[in-house]
N, C-alpha and C positions, 0 to 999 in steps of 0.2 A: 223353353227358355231361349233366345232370341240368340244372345251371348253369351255364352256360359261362364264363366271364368276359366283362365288359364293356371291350370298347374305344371310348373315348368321345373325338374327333376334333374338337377347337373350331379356330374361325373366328370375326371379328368378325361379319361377314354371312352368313354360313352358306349360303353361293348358290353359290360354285363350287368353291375348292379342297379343303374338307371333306365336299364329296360326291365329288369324284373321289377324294381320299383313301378315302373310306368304299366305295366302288364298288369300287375297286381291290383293297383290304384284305381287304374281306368275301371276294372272288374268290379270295385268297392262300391264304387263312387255311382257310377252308372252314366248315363247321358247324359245328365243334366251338367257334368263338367266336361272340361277338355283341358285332357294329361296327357302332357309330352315330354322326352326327355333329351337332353343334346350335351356336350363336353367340351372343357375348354380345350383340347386337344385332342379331338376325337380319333380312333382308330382305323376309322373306316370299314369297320367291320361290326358283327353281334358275334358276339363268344360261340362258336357252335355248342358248348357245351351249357350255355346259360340258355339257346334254343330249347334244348335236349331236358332240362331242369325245370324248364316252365311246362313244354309239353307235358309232363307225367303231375301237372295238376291243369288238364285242359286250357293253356295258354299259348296263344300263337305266337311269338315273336317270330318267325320265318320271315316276314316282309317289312320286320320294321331295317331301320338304318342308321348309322351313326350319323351324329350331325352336328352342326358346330353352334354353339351356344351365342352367336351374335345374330347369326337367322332368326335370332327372336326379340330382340332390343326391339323392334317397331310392332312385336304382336299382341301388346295390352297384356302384360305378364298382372297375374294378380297374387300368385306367390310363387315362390322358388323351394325348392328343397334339396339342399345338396348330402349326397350319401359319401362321400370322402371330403377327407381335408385338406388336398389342392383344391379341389373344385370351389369350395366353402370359402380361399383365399385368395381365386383366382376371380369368382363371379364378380362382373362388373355391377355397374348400379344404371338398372333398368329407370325409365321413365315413370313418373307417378306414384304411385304409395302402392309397395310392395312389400307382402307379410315373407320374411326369411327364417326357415325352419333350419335346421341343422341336426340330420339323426346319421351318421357316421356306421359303416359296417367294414369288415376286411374285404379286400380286392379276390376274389375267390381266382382269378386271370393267371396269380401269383403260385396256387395250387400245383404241388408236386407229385409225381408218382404215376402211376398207372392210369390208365385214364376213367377207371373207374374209380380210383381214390379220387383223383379230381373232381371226379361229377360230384362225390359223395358231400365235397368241398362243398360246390357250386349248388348243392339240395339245402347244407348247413346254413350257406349265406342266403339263398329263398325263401326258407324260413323263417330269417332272422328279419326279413326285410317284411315276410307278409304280417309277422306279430306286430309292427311297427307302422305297418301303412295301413290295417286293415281297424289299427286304433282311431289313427289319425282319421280315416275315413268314416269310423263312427262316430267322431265327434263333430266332424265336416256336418255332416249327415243330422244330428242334432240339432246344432244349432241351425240348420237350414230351418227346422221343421216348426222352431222356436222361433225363429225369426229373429237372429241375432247375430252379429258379424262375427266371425273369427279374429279374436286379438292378434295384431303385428307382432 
């Protein structure tokens, strides 16, 4: 596919749950899309502990990077999906007919305790996001194969 479509994955901080989402997603989906994720207020960082949470199901984020969500106003977004709700009330409005999902999970960043309780946190919210993305991508995935667009 020449262009694949853009799935663009906001967060306020853009440090953990939209890169598990984008890690996840991209894993689903396969090559034929192109899944990114960025924040309206990015961090400047990836959670080490959202690293540490993907790695123990074969997921790299080590090089990915926080990034600011207007780096993508001219990139032909084709949906959005935002996993908190600043992000969801912050997203501007992208050029062109763009499908907006809204699947909301807790900020695991937020996580207290030992740093293994926090991982345990940061496993709970991976979870929560792969049940969630790995739907969405099966229906992605469907209707490709159907040859039917995904409703707005």
């Amino acid at each position: 596919m020449p262009n694949p479509p853009l799935i663009l994955i906001l967060c306020t901080g853009n440090s953990c749950r939209s890169h598990m989402a984008e890690g996840l997603l991209r894993r689903a989906l396969g090559p034929e899309y192109n899944v990114a994720s960025a924040g309206s207020n990015p961090a400047g960082y990836v959670h080490p502990l959202a690293i540490r949470a993907m790695a123990e199901i074969d997921i790299d984020l080590s090089e990915h990077t926080s990034k600011h969500l207007n780096w993508f106003l001219d990139k032909g977004v084709e949906t959005i999906i935002t996993v908190c709700g600043n992000a969801d009330q912050a997203c501007p409005v992208f050029p062109g007919r763009v499908n907006r999902h809204h699947f909301p999970f807790p900020d695991p960043a937020h996580a207290t305790g030992t740093e293994e309780e926090q991982l345990t946190v940061f496993r709970t919210v991976r979870d929560s996001i792969a049940a969630v993305f790995e739907a969405y991508a099966a229906g992605r995935l469907d209707q490709a194969v159907a040859g039917t667009a995904l409703p707005a």
